[in-house]
C-alpha positions in Angstrom: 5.3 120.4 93.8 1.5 120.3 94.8 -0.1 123.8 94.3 -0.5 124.9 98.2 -3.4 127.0 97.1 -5.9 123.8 97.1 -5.0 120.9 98.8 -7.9 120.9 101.3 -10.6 117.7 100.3 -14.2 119.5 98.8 -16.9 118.0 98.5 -18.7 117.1 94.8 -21.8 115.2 94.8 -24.7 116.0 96.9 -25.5 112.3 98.8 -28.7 111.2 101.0 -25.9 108.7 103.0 -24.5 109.7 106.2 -21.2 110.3 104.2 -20.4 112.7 101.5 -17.4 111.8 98.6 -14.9 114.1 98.8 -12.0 114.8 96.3 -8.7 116.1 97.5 -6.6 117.9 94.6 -2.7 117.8 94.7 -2.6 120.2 91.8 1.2 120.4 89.8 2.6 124.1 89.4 2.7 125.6 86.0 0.3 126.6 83.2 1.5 123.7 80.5 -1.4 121.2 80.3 -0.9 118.0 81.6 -2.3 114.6 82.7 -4.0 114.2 86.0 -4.7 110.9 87.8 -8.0 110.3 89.9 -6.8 107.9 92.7 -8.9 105.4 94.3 -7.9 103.9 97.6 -8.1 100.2 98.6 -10.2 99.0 101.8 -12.2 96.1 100.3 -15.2 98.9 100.4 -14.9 98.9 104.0 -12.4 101.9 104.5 -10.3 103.5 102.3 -6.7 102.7 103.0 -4.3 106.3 103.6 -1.0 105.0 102.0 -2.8 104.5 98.7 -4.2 108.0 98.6 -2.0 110.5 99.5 1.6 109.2 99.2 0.3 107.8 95.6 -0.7 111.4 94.5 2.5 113.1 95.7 4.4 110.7 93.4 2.2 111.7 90.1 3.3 115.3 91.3 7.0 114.3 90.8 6.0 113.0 87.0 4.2 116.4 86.2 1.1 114.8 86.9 -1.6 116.3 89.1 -3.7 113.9 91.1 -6.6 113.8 92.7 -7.6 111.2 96.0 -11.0 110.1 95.6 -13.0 109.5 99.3 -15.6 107.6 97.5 -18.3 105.9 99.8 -18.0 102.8 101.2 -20.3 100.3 103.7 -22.8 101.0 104.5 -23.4 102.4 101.3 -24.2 99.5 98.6 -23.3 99.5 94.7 -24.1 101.9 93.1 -22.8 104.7 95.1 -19.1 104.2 94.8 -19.6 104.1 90.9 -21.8 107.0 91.2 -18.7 108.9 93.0 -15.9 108.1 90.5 -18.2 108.7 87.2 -18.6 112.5 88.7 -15.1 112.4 89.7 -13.9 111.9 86.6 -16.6 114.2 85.0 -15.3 117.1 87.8 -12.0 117.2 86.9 -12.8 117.2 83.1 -15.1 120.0 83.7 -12.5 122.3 85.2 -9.2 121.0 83.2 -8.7 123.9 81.4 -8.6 126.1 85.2 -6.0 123.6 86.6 -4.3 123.5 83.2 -5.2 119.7 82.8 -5.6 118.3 79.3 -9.4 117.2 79.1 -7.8 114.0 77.1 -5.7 113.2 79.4 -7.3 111.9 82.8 -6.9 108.7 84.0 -7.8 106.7 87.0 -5.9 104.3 89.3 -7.1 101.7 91.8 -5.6 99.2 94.6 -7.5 96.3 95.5 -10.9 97.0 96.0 -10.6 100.6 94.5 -8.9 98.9 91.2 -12.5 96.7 91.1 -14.2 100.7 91.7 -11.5 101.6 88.5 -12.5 98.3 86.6 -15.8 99.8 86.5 -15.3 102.7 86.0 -13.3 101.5 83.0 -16.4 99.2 81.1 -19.8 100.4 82.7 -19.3 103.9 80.6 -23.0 104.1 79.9 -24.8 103.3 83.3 -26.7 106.0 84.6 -26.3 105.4 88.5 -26.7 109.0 89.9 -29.4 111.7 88.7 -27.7 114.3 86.4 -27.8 117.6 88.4 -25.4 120.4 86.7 -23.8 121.2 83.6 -20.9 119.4 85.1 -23.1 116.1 84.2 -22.9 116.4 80.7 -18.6 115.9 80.5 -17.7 112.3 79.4 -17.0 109.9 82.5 -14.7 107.7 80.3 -11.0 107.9 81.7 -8.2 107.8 79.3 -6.6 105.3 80.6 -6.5 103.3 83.5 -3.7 101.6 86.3 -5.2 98.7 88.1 -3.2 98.0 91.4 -3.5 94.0 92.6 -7.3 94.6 91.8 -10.3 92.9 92.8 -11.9 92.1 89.3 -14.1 89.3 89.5 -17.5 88.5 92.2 -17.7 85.1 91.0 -14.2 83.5 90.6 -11.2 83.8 93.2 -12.9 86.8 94.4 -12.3 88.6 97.9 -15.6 87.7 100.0 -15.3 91.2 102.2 -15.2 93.5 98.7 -18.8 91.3 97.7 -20.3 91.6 101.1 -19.6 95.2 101.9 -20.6 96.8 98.4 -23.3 94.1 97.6 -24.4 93.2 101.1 -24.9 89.7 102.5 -25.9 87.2 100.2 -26.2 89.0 96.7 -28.1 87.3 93.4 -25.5 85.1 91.1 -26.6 87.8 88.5 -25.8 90.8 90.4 -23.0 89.2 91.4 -22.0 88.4 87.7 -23.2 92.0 86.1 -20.6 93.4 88.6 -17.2 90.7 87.3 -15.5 93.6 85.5 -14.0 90.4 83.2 -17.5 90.5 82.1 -17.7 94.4 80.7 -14.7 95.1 79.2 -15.8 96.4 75.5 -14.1 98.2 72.4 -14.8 101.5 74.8 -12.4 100.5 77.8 -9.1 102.8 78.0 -5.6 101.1 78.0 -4.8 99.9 81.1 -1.7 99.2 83.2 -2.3 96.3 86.0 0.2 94.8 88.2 0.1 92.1 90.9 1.9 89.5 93.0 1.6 85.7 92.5 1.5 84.5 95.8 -1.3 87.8 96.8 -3.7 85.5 99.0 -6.5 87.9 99.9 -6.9 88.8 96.3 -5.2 86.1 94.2 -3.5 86.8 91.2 -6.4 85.7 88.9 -8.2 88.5 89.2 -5.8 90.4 87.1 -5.1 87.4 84.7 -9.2 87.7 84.0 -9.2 91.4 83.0 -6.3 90.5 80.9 -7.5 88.1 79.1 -10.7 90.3 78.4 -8.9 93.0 77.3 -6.8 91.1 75.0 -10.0 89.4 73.5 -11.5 93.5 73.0 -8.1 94.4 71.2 -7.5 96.8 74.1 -4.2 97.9 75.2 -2.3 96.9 77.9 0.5 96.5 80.0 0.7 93.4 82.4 3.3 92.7 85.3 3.4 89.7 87.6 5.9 89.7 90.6 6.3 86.7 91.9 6.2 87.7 95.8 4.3 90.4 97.9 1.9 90.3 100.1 -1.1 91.9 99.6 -1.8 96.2 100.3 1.7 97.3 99.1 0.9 100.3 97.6 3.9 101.9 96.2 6.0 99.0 97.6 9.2 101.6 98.6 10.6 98.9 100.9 10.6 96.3 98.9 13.1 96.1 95.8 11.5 94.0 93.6 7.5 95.0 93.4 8.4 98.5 94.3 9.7 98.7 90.1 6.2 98.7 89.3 6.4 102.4 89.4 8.9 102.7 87.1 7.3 100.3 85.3 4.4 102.5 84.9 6.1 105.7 84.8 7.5 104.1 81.5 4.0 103.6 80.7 2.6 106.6 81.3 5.1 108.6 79.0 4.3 106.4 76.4 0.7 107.6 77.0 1.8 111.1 77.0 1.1 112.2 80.3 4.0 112.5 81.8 6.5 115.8 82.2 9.9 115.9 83.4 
């Protein structure tokens, strides 16, 4: 059950851009601490896709997870304002985990598509300052304990998804911007485990995206969980119609309690 006291989106960081982030809290009853998840929607930093927000963070609910939905901005803003919103994300639930009964070392993030190459980020670019500090609630750590990467865009330079590049980077973005921002190119000692799942035959965002960020994490000794369905098209979110890719859940429920952060 969400806690019906605070389910309405607030904002979080002041922005000079026509739009504001916004963060909209589905909060678990109950005063035991707990795990929360910060959920990025897809949208190839175009939009931000509904069924991988809040149908995603009513299913944490049902693990004793809360979960937050992250409206992060999106074009016309360029890079770095998405980053900028999911470092304070991550930093505003920390800061009031002990009020919503959420264990500061438990909060992870989780990303489809475009928003798993926002989480990928998030995940290895832990020291890049890309927002003014403006409260005390810029001082909590922005590293997420773990992370779940959803058929993410990882890479800006191989098999990578043209629209993600163009709408966070602009039109025709330097080879070493373009490389700086390949999150098979950050991962470090520092990046939490991660979960990632995709489908073999995804076109817009093929397969080897994950396969990349799997490879680097393996190289940095970091753990992980990897699954590889072989059909699906691309966008399926929790993938409740279809038998085989909608395991994944399970898959990283089973995950997640080996994390810790689950409660049945």
């Amino acid at each position: 059950m969400t806690n019906s006291l605070w389910t309405e989106s607030v904002p979080f960081l002041s922005s000079e851009d026509t739009f504001s982030p916004t963060i909209t809290p589905y909060l678990i009853d109950g005063k035991e601490k707990h795990g929360a998840i910060i959920i990025f929607p897809g949208g190839g930093y175009q939009h931000r896709a509904h069924h991988e927000g809040e149908p995603v963070a009513k299913w944490f609910n049902t693990l004793g997870i809360s979960a937050f939905v992250l409206n992060y901005r999106v074009s016309p803003s360029r890079h770095p304002a998405s980053l900028a919103d999911a470092k304070r994300a991550i930093r505003y639930v920390r800061h009031y985990a002990e009020k919503w009964s959420i264990d500061p070392q438990k909060i992870g993030i989780l990303g489809f598509s475009a928003g798993g190459h926002l989480a990928s980020m998030a995940s290895t670019q832990l020291l890049e300052e890309c927002y003014e500090s403006t409260d005390v609630i810029d001082k909590e750590s922005c590293r997420p304990n773990l992370a779940i990467l959803c058929y993410p865009v990882i890479s800006f330079t191989q098999d990578y998804h043209e629209g993600s590049v163009n709408n966070l980077l602009g039109n025709k973005p330097s080879e070493q911007l373009r490389v700086s921002l390949s999150s098979e190119n950050n991962v470090t000692a520092d990046t939490p485990p991660t979960f990632l799942w995709h489908t073999a035959d995804d076109e817009p965002v093929p397969v080897e995206n994950s396969l990349l960020y799997a490879q680097a994490l393996s190289k940095n000794k970091i753990p992980f969980e990897m699954h590889i369905f072989p059909n699906g098209r691309h966008g399926l979110g929790l993938a409740g119609d279809d038998p085989v890719v909608g395991k994944w859940t399970e898959l990283c429920e089973s995950w997640l309690n080996q994390q810790g952060f689950t409660i049945k």
